[in-house]
C-alpha positions as a printed NumPy array, in Angstrom:
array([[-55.94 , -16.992, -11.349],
       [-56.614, -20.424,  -9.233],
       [-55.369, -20.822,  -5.936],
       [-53.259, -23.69 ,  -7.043],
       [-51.107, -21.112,  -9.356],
       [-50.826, -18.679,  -6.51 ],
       [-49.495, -21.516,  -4.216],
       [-47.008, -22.413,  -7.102],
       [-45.545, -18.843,  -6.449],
       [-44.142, -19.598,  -3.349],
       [-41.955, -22.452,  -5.226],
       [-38.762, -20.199,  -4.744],
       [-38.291, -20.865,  -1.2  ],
       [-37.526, -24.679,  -2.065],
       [-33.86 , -23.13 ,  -2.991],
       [-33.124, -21.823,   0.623],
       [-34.488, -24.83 ,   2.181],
       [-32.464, -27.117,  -0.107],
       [-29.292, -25.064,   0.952],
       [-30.04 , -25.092,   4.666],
       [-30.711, -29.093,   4.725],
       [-27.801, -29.532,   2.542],
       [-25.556, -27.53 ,   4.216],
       [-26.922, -29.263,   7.526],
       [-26.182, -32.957,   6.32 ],
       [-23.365, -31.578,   4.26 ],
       [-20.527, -33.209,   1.893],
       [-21.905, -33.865,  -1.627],
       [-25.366, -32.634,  -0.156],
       [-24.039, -29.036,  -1.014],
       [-25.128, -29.395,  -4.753],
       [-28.639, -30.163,  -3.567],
       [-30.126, -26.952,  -4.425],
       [-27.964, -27.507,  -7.78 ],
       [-29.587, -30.487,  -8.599],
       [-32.734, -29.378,  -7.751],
       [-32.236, -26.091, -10.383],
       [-30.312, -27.7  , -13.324],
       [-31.75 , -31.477, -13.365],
       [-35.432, -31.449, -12.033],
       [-36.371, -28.619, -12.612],
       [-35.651, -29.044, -16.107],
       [-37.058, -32.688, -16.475],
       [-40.404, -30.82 , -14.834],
       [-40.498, -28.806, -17.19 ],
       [-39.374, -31.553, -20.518],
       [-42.759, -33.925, -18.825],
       [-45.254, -30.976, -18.192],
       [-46.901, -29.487, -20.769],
       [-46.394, -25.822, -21.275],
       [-48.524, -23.09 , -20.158],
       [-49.753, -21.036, -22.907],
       [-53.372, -19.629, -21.008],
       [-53.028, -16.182, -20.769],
       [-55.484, -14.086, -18.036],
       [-58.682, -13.107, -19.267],
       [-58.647,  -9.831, -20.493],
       [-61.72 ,  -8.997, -18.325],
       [-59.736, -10.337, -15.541],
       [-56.652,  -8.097, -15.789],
       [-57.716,  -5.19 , -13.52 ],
       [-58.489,  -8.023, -10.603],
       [-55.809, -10.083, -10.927],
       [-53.263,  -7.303, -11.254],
       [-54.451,  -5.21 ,  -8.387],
       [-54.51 ,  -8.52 ,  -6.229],
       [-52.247,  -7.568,  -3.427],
       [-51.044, -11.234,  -2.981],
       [-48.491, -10.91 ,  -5.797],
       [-47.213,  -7.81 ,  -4.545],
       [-46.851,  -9.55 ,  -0.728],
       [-45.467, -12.536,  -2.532],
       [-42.097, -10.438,  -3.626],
       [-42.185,  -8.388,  -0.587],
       [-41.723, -11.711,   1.683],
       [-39.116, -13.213,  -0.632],
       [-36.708,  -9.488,   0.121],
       [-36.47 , -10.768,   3.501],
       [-36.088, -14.159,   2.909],
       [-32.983, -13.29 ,   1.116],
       [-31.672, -10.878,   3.208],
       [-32.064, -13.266,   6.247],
       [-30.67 , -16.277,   4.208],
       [-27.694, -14.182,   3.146],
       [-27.132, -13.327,   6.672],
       [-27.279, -17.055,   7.885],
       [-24.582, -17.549,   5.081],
       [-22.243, -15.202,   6.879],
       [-22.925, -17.545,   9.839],
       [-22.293, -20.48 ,   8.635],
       [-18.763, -19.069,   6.502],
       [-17.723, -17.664,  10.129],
       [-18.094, -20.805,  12.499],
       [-17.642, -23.621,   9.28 ],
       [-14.746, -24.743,   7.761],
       [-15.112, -25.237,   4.586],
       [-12.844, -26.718,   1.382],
       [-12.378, -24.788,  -1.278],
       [-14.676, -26.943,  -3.068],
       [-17.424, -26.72 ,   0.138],
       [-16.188, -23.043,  -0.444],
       [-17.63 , -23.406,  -4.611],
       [-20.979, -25.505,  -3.43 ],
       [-21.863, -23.292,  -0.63 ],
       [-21.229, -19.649,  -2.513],
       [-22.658, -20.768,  -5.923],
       [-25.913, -22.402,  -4.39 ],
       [-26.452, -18.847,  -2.374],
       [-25.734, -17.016,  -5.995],
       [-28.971, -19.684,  -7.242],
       [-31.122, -17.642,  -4.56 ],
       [-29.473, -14.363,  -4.339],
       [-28.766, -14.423,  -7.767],
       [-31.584, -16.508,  -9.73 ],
       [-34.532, -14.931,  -7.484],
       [-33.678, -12.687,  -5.829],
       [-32.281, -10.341,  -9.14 ],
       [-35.745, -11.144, -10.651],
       [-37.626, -10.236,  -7.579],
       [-35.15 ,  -7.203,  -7.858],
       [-36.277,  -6.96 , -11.657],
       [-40.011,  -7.114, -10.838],
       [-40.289,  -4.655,  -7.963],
       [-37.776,  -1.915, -10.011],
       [-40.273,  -1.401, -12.601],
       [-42.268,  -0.088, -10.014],
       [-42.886,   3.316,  -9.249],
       [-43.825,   2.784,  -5.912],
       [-40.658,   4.061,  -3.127],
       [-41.402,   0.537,  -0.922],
       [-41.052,  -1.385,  -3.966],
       [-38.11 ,   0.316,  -5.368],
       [-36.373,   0.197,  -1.865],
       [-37.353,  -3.339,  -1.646],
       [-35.537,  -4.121,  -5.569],
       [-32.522,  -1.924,  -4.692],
       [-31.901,  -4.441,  -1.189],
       [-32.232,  -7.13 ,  -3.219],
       [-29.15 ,  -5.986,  -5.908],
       [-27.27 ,  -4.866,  -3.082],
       [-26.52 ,  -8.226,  -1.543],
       [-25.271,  -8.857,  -4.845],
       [-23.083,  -6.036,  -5.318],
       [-25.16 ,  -5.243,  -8.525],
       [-27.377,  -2.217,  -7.77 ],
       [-26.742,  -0.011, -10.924],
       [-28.824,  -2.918, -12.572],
       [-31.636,  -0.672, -11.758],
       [-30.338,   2.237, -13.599],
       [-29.395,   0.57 , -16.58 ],
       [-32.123,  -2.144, -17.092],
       [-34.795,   0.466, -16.687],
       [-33.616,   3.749, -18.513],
       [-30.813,   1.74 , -20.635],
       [-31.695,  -2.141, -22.11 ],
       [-35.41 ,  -1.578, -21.948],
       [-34.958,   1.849, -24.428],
       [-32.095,   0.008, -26.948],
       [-33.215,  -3.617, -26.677],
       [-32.378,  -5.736, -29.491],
       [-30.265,  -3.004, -30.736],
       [-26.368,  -2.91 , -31.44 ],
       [-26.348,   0.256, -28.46 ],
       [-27.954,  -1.99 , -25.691],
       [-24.756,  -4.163, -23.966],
       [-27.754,  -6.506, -22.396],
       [-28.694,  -7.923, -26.011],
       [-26.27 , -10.781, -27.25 ],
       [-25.65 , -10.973, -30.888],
       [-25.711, -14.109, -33.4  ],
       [-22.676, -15.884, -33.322],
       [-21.351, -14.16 , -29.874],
       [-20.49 , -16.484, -27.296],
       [-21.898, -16.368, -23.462],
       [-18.391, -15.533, -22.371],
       [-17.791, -12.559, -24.85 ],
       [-20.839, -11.303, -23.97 ],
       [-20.332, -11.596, -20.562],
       [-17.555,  -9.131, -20.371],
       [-19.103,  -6.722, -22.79 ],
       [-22.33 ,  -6.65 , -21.184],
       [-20.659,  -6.158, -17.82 ],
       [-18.45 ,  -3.295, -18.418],
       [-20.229,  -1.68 , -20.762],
       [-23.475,  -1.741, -18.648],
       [-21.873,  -0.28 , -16.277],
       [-20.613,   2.41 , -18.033],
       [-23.998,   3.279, -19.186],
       [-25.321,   3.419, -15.827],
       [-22.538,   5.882, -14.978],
       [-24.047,   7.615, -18.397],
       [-26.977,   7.731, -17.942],
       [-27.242,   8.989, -14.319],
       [-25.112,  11.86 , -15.063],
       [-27.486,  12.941, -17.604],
       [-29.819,  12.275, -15.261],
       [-28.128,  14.71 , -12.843],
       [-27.128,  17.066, -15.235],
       [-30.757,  17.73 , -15.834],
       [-31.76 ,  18.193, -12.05 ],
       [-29.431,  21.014, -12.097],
       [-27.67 ,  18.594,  -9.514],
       [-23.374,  17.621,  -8.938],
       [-22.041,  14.717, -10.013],
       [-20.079,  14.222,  -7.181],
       [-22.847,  14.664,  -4.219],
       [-24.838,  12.556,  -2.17 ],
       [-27.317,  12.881,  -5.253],
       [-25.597,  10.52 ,  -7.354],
       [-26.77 ,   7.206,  -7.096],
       [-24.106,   5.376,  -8.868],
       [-21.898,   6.71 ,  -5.461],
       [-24.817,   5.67 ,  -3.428],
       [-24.44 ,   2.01 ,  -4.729],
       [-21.002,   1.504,  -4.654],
       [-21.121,   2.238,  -0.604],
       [-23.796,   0.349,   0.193],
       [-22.82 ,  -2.977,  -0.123],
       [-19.823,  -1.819,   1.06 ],
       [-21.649,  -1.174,   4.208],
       [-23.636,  -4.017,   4.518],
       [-20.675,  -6.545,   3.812],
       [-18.381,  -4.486,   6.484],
       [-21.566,  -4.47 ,   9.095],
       [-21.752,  -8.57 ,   8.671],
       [-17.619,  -8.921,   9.118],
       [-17.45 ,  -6.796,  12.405],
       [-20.296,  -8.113,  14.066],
       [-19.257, -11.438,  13.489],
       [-15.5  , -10.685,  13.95 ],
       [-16.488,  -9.185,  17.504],
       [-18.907, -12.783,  18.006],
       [-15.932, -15.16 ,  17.313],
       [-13.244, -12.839,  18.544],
       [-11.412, -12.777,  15.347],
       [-11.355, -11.395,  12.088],
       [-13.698, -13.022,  10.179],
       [-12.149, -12.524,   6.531],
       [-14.577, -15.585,   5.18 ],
       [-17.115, -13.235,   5.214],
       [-16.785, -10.316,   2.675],
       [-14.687, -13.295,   0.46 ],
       [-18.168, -15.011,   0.48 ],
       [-20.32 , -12.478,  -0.098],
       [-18.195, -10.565,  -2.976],
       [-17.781, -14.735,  -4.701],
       [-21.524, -15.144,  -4.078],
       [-22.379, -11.831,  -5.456],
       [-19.969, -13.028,  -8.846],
       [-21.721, -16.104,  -9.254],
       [-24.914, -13.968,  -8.698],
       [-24.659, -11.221, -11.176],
       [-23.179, -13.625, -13.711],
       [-25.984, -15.854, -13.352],
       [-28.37 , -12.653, -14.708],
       [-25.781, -12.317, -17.366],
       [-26.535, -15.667, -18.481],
       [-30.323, -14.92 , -18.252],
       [-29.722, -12.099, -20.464],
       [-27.561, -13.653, -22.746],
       [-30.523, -16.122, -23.877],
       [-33.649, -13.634, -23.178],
       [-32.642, -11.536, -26.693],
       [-29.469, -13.587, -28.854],
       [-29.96 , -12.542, -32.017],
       [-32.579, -10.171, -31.405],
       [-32.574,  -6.385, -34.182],
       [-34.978,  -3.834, -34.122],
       [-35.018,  -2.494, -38.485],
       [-33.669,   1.08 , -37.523],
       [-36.29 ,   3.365, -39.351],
       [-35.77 ,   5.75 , -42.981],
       [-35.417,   8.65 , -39.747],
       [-33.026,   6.667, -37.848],
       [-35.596,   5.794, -35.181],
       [-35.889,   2.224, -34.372],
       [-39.192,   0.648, -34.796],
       [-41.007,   0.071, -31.782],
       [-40.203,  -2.701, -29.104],
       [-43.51 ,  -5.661, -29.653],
       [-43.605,  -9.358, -28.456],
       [-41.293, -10.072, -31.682],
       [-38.05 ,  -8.917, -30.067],
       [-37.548, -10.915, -26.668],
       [-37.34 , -15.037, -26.489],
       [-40.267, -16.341, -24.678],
       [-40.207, -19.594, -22.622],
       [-44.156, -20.736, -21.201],
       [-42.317, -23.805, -19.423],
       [-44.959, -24.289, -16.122],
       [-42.374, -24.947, -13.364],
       [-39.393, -22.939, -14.079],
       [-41.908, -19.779, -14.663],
       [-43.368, -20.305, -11.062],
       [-40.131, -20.583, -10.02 ],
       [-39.074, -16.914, -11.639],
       [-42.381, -15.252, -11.154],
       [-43.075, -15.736, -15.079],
       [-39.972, -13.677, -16.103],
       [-39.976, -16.478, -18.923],
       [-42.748, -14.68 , -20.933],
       [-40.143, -11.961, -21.828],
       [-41.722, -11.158, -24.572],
       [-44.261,  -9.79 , -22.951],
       [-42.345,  -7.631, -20.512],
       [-40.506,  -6.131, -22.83 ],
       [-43.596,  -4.819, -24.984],
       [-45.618,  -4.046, -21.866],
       [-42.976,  -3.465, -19.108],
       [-45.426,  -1.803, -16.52 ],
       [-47.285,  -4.759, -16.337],
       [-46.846,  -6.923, -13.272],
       [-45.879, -10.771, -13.372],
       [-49.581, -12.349, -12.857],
       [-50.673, -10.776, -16.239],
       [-47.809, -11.319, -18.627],
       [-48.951, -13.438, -21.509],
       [-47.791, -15.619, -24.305],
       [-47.827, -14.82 , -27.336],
       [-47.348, -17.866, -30.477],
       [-45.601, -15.399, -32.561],
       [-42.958, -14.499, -29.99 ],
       [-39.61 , -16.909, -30.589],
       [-39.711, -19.625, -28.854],
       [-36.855, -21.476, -26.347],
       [-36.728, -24.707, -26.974],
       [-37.132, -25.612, -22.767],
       [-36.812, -23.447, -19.875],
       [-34.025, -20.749, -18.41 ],
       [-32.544, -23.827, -16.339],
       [-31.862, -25.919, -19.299],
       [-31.319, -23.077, -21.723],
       [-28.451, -21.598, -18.998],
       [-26.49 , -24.947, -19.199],
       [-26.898, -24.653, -22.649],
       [-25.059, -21.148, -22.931],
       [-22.142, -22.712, -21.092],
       [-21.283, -24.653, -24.201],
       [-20.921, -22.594, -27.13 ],
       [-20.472, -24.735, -29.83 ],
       [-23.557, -26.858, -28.211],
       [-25.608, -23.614, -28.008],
       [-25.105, -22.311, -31.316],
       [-25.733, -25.834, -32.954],
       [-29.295, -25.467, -31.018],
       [-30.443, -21.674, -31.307],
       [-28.685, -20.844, -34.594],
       [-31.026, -22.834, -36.742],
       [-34.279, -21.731, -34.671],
       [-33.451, -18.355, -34.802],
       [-32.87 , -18.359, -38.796],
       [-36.002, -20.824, -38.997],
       [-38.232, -18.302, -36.776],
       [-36.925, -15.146, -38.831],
       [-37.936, -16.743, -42.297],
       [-41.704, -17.953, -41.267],
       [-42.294, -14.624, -39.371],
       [-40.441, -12.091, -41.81 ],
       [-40.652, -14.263, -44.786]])
């Protein structure tokens, strides 16, 4: 890979910068991380053409043991971390509007949120402890840690199934799905690390359980941030855990969204022995839209990941046959806002795609 694409890596960290300077010149500057996200990132991606070159298969090993990928993720956890905790700063000694109060908490949720959970995502398929560690600080900040659980033992074994909460159905709105794949994610993680627990000969209710474990944490990092600064400005800072729990809101709903669009209308054909057929490149939307897949470490080439999950960003390819978004995750989010606009768009391609591919 050219040292041009491994430079376009570090585009993420335009989102923290565009927060800082607009939270610095402030007033309608607040959206500039926003605008940056939802109009040119987009229009990037409508003028350049897409990027369908996949890593030479000879390449593979070297590319995918090239520790530079690895150290990109690594910097970003405490990028986040550090921006999260200049957020508490600036929500302690600023005050804000409720509508300052909106700008500032949803543009953190477009970093938190919109990298960091895909950082998060990357490093928690993993099996590395550092890199697991690293994914679980990432979910914490947004109050979302049992993502872990149930994207890795849960969606990626029922995917584009009527058991997996994380795959939308035709015809189901972003909002309905939002509150089923929610709650009933979580549920599941509760599930499935009971089983897990259950078959460690271990308690549910112990220090073992990490579904306990995750609920205290943040807990503990958002009560650490309000009496430090409480004791630095000599007064209860309350701003604080109301900003990080609205932040971590707009976060996790912002993944929602993500996987609202990454499988709607997705099915496995459930086998004559009740087994679903195998997870391939046929089962996740794919997206090969330049910028917006620098910006999210190529988590657009879903299809990919999904048939190959142990494989690490660099290497994910495209694949023709895979269903194909019409643009990129930014455009395609603001899409999924607007049901009747979304289903006018994806409804068609989806019945189009299933007729050339399954005849």
């Amino acid at each position: 890979m050219s040292s041009l694409k491994k430079i376009g890596f570090f585009s993420a960290l335009f989102l923290p910068l565009l927060l800082i300077l607009g939270t610095r010149l402030g007033g309608g500057y607040l959206f500039m991380v926003h605008a940056f996200v939802f109009i040119l990132v987009p229009i990037m991606d409508y003028f350049i053409s897409r990027d369908k070159q996949n890593v030479p298969l000879a390449a593979v090993s070297q590319v995918t043991n090239d520790n530079f990928y690895k150290l990109v993720t690594f910097f970003w956890v405490y990028v986040q971390l550090a921006i999260v905790i200049w957020g508490f700063w600036i929500v302690s000694n600023e005050q804000l509007v409720w509508w300052e109060w909106l700008a500032f908490s949803s543009g953190m949720a477009l970093i938190t949120g919109g990298i960091g959970i895909t950082v998060a995502h990357e490093l928690g398929h993993k099996k590395g402890r550092l890199e697991q560690s690293y994914a679980k600080t990432l979910l914490m900040t947004v109050c979302y840690m049992h993502f872990i659980i149930e994207h890795n033992r849960g969606h990626h074994v029922r995917v584009a199934t009527p058991e997996d909460p994380a795959t939308s159905r035709v015809g189901e709105n972003f909002y309905a799905f939002w509150f089923r794949s929610v709650v009933d994610g979580y549920r599941s993680a509760w599930d499935l690390e009971r089983d897990r627990l259950a078959r460690n000969r271990k308690a549910f209710l112990s220090i073992h359980n990490q579904m306990i474990q995750f609920l205290v944490i943040p807990l503990l990092f958002v009560a650490t941030g309000f009496f430090v600064f409480s004791f630095i400005q000599n007064r209860l800072v309350w701003e604080i855990p109301l900003f990080f729990f609205l932040q971590s809101f707009f976060g996790f709903s912002l993944l929602e969204l993500v996987n609202y669009l990454e499988h709607y209308g997705m099915e496995r054909r459930k086998m004559p022995s009740g087994i679903y057929e195998r997870v391939t490149p046929l089962h996740s939307w794919n997206a090969s839209e330049v910028v917006s897949n620098f910006l999210l470490f190529q988590l657009q080439r879903h299809s990919d990941h999904h048939a190959n999950a142990y494989k690490r960003y660099q290497v994910l390819n495209h694949y023709d046959e895979s269903p194909q978004l019409p643009a990129g995750y930014s455009a395609m989010i603001i899409l999924a806002l607007f049901p009747p606009l979304w289903f006018r768009v994806m409804n068609p391609r989806l019945d189009f795609w299933k007729k050339q591919t399954f005849g």
